[in-house]
C-alpha positions in Angstrom: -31.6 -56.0 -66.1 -29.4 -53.4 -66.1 -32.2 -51.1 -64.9 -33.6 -52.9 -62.1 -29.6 -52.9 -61.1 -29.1 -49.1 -61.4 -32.5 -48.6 -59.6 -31.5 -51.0 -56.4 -28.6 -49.1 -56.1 -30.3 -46.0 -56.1 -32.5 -46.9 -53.3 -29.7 -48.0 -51.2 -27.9 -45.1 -51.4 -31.3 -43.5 -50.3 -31.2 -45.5 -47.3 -27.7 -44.6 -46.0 -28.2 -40.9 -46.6 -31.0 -40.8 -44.4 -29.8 -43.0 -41.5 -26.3 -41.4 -41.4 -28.0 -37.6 -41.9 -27.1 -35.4 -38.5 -30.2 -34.9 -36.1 -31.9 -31.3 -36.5 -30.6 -29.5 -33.5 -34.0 -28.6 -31.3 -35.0 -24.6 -31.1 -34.1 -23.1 -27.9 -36.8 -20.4 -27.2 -35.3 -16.4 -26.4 -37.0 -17.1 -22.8 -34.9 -19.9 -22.4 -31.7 -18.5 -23.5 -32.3 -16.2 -20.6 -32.9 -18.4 -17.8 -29.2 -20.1 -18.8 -27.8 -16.8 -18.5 -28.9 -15.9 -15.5 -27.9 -19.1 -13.9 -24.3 -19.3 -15.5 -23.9 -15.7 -14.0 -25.4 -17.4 -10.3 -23.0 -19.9 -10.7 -19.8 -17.6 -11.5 -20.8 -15.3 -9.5 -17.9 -14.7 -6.3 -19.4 -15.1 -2.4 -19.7 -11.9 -0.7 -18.5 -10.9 2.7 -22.3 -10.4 3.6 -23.2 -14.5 3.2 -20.3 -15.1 6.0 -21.9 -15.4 9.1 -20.3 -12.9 11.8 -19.4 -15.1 14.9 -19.8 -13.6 18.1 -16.5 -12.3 20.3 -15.4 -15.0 23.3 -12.8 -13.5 25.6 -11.7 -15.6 28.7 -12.6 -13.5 32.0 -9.6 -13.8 33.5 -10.4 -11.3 36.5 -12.9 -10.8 38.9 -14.2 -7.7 37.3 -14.6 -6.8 33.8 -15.1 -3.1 32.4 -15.9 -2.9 29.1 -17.7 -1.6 26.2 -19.0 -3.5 23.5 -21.6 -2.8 20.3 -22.8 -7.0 20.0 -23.7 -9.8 21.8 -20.3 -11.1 23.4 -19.5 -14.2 25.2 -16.7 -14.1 28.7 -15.9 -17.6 29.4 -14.0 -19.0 33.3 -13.4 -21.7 34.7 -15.7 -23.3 38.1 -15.7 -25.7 40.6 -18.5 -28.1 41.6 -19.9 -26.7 44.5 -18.5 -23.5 44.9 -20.9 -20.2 45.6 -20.7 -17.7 42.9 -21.7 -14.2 42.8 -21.9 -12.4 39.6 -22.9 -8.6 40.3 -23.9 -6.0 37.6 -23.0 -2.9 38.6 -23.5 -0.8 35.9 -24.9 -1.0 31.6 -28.2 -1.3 29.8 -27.6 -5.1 29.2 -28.5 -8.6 29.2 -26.4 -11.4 31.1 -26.9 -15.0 31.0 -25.0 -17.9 33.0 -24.2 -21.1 31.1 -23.1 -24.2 32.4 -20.9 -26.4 31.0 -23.4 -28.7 30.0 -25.0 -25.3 28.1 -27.6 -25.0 30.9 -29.4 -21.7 30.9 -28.8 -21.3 35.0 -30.2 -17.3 35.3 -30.3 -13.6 33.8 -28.7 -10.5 34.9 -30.7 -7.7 33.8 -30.2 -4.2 35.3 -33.3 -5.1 37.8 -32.0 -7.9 39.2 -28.1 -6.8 40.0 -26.8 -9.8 40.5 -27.0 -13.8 40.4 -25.8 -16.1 43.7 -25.6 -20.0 43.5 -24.0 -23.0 43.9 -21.8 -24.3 40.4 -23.7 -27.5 39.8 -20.6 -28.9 37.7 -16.7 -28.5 37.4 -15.8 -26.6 34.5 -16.0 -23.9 31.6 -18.8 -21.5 32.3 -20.0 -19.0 29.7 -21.8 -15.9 30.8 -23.2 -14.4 27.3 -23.8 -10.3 27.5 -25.8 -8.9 25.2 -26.4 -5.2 24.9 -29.7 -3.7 25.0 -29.0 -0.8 22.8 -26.7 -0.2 19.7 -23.9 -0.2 22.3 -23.1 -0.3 25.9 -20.3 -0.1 29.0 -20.5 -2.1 31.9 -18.9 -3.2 34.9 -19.7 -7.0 35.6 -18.2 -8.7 39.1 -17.6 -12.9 39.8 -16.6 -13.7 43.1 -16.7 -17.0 44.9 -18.3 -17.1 48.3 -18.6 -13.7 48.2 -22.3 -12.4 48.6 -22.5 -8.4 47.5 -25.6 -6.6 48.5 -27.0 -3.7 46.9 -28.5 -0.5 49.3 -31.3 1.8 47.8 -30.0 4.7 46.4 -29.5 8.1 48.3 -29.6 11.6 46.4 -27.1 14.1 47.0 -28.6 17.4 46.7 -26.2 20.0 45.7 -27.5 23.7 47.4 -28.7 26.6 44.8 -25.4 28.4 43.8 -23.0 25.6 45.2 -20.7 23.6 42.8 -20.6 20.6 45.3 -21.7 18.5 48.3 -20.1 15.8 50.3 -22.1 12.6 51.4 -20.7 10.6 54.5 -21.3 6.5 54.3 -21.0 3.7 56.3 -20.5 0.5 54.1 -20.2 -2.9 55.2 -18.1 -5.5 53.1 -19.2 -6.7 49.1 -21.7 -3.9 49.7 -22.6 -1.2 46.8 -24.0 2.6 47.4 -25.8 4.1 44.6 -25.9 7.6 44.8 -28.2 10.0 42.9 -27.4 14.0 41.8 -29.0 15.9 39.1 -26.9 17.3 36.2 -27.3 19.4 33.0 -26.1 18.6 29.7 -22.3 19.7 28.6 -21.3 19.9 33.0 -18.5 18.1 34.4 -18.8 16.1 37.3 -16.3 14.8 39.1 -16.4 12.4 42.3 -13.7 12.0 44.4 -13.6 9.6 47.9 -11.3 10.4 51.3 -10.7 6.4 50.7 -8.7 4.6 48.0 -9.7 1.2 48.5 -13.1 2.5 46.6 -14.5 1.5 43.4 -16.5 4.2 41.7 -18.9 4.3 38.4 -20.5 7.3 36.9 -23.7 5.8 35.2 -25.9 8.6 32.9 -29.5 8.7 32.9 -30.1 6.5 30.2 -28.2 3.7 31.6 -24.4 4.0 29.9 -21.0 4.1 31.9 -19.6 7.3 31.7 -16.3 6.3 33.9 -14.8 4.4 36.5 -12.1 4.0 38.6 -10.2 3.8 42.2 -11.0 6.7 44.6 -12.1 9.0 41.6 -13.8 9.6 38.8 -14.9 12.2 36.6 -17.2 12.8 33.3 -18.5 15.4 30.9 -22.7 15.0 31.2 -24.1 13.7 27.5 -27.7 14.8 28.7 -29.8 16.3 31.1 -31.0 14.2 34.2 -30.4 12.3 37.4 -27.1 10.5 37.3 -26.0 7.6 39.4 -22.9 7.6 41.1 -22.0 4.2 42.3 -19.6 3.5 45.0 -18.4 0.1 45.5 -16.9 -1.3 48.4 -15.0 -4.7 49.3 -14.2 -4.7 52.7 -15.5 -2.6 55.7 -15.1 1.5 55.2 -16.8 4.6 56.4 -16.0 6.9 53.5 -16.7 10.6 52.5 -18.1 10.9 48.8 -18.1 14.7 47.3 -19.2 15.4 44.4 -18.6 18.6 42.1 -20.8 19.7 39.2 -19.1 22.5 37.2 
């Protein structure tokens, strides 16, 4: 009796031992390990500068002419009128402009071909003209004028004699009209423009499309390259001006 007592209790103690044992903790393999490393380090891991995403400039165009250079795509935002006639005239840069309405309809592009952009504002309210440059960077001289319609005349060269530092050109210009006005130049020379009028706008523009400098009845630049240059004159109102120009 005593036996089949100490043998009974034997067995039970059997029993609890193995249902209160701890589980055998699972083998994790080396590849594994790994692949927890590399995520804890994912995880930890600070956000650069580089996943921000750069927004894009918006600065209110509070004029009626904006000079500028700029290296990205930036945004010039005014205000508009239902029914109003705008102009907006490019005048100078190697860019891409386009017209939003308020709505965010695409209404037009002003590329360098096409100069300028005229309708009627189908809407009141905050219109967005988006420039984008076409090169790494550019300056520009972009006009908006209501009821204002500019127009553009071919260009005329300005031939400067062999052994002559300058020549003068004589215009007649009507109102919102601009005068492009060609002369060949060399690489490290100084030209310099200069109108018998002051109630002139003028732009040196090189050969490969940039804004060299502007300004009111003169102007003046050292040449970056080799080529034909534009000089453009811009006038607002009647005006039968002299233009010489001076290579040096």
């Amino acid at each position: 009796m005593k036996k089949l007592i100490l043998l009974t209790g034997m067995l039970l103690m059997m029993t609890a031992k193995s249902v209160f044992a701890s589980p055998v903790a699972q083998k994790i393999a080396p590849s594994e390990l790994m692949a927890a490393s590399e995520i804890t380090e994912t995880v930890n891991q600070p956000a650069t500068s580089g996943s921000v995403p750069k927004l894009e400039p918006i600065e209110r165009m509070s004029t009626s002419e904006i000079r500028e250079t700029i290296n990205q795509p930036t945004t010039y935002i005014f205000e508009g009128v239902k029914g109003r006639e705008l102009t907006l005239s490019l005048w100078a840069g190697q860019l891409t402009a386009e017209l939003y309405s308020p709505n965010g309809e695409n209404m037009g592009v002003i590329e360098k071909t096409d100069n300028q952009w005229i309708g009627q504002l189908p809407e009141s309210g905050i219109y967005r003209v988006r420039v984008t440059p076409k090169g790494e960077t550019t300056s520009f001289v972009l006009g908006r004028d209501f009821n204002a319609k500019w127009t553009y005349r071919p260009d005329r060269a300005i031939p400067i004699a062999f052994k002559e530092k300058q020549a003068t050109i004589k215009l007649k210009m009507s109102g919102y009209q601009i005068q492009p006005i060609t002369v060949q130049g060399k690489q490290g020379q100084t030209i310099r423009v200069t109108a018998n009028k002051k109630n002139l706008d003028l732009a040196i523009e090189s050969p490969s499309g940039q804004l060299l400098d502007q300004g009111e009845g003169q102007t003046f630049a050292q040449l970056p390259e080799s080529g034909t240059y534009r000089v453009i004159v811009v006038a607002k109102r009647p005006v039968k001006p002299s233009i010489r120009v001076s290579l040096q």
